[in-house]
N, C-alpha and C positions, 0 to 999 in steps of 0.2 A: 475815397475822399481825395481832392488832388487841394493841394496846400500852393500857393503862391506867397512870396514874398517881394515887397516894393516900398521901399522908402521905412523901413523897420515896418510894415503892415504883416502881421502872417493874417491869411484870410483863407478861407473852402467852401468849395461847392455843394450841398444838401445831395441826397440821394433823393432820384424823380418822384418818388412817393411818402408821407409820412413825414413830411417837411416842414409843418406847423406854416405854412406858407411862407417859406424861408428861401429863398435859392444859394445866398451865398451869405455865412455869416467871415466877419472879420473884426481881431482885437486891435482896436485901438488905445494909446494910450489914455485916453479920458474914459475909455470904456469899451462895450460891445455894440461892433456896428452890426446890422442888419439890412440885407437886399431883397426885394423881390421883383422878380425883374417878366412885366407883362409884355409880349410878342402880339400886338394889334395892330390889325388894319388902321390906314390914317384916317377912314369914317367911323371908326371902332374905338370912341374915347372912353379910358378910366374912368368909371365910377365912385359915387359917394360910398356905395355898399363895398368894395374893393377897400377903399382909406379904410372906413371903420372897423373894417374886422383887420386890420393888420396895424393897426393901432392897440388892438389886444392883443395881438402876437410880440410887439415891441413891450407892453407893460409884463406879461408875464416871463417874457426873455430879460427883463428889466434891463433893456438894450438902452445906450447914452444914443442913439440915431439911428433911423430906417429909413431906409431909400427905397421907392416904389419909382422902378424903369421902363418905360413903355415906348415904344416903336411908334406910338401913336401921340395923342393929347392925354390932357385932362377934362371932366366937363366941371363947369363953373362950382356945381355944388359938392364934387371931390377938393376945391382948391379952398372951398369957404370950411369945410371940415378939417382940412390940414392945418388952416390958421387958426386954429385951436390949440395948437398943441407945438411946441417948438421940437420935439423929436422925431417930426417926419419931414422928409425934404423929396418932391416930386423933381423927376427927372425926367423931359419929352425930349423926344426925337430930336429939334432944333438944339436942346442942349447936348446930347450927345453929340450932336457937331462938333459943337463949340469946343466940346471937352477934347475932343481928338485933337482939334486943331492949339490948344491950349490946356492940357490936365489941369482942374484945380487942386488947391491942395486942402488935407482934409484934416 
């Protein structure tokens, strides 16, 4: 497990297998956040089937936030299933720019 700390965030990377589809959990003061973070081609957009089952990974972690990170997009009907639910927040490729170029804060 390797633990970082940033801004009082302690946060850890999952082990590659048996991760409940987890890559990185981290405690925040409002609660437990949760990452998973997908490696896609930029013709290779997230799926509605991706949100939904990690939408039951956030209820039964009974996580305050999940972040699904992708290299690629989203397609329309992953971003109509997130707005469901105010505890997932999608991350593309353009926003990882942005983030490098400006961390938000969380």
């Amino acid at each position: 497990m390797s633990f970082f700390h940033r801004a009082g965030l302690e946060a850890w990377a999952t082990r590659r297998s048996n991760d409940f589809g987890v890559d990185v959990f981290a405690v925040h003061p409002d609660g437990l956040m949760i990452v998973q973070c997908k490696r896609n081609s930029t013709e290779n957009k997230v799926g509605r089937p991706t949100i939904q089952q990690f939408k039951g990974v956030v209820e039964e972690q009974n996580a305050h936030r999940g972040y699904i990170i992708t290299t690629s997009t989203f397609t329309e009907e992953a971003i109509a299933s997130t707005a469901l639910t105010d505890k997932i927040m999608l991350v593309a490729m353009d926003d990882l720019v942005r983030w490098h170029a400006e961390p938000p804060a969380f």
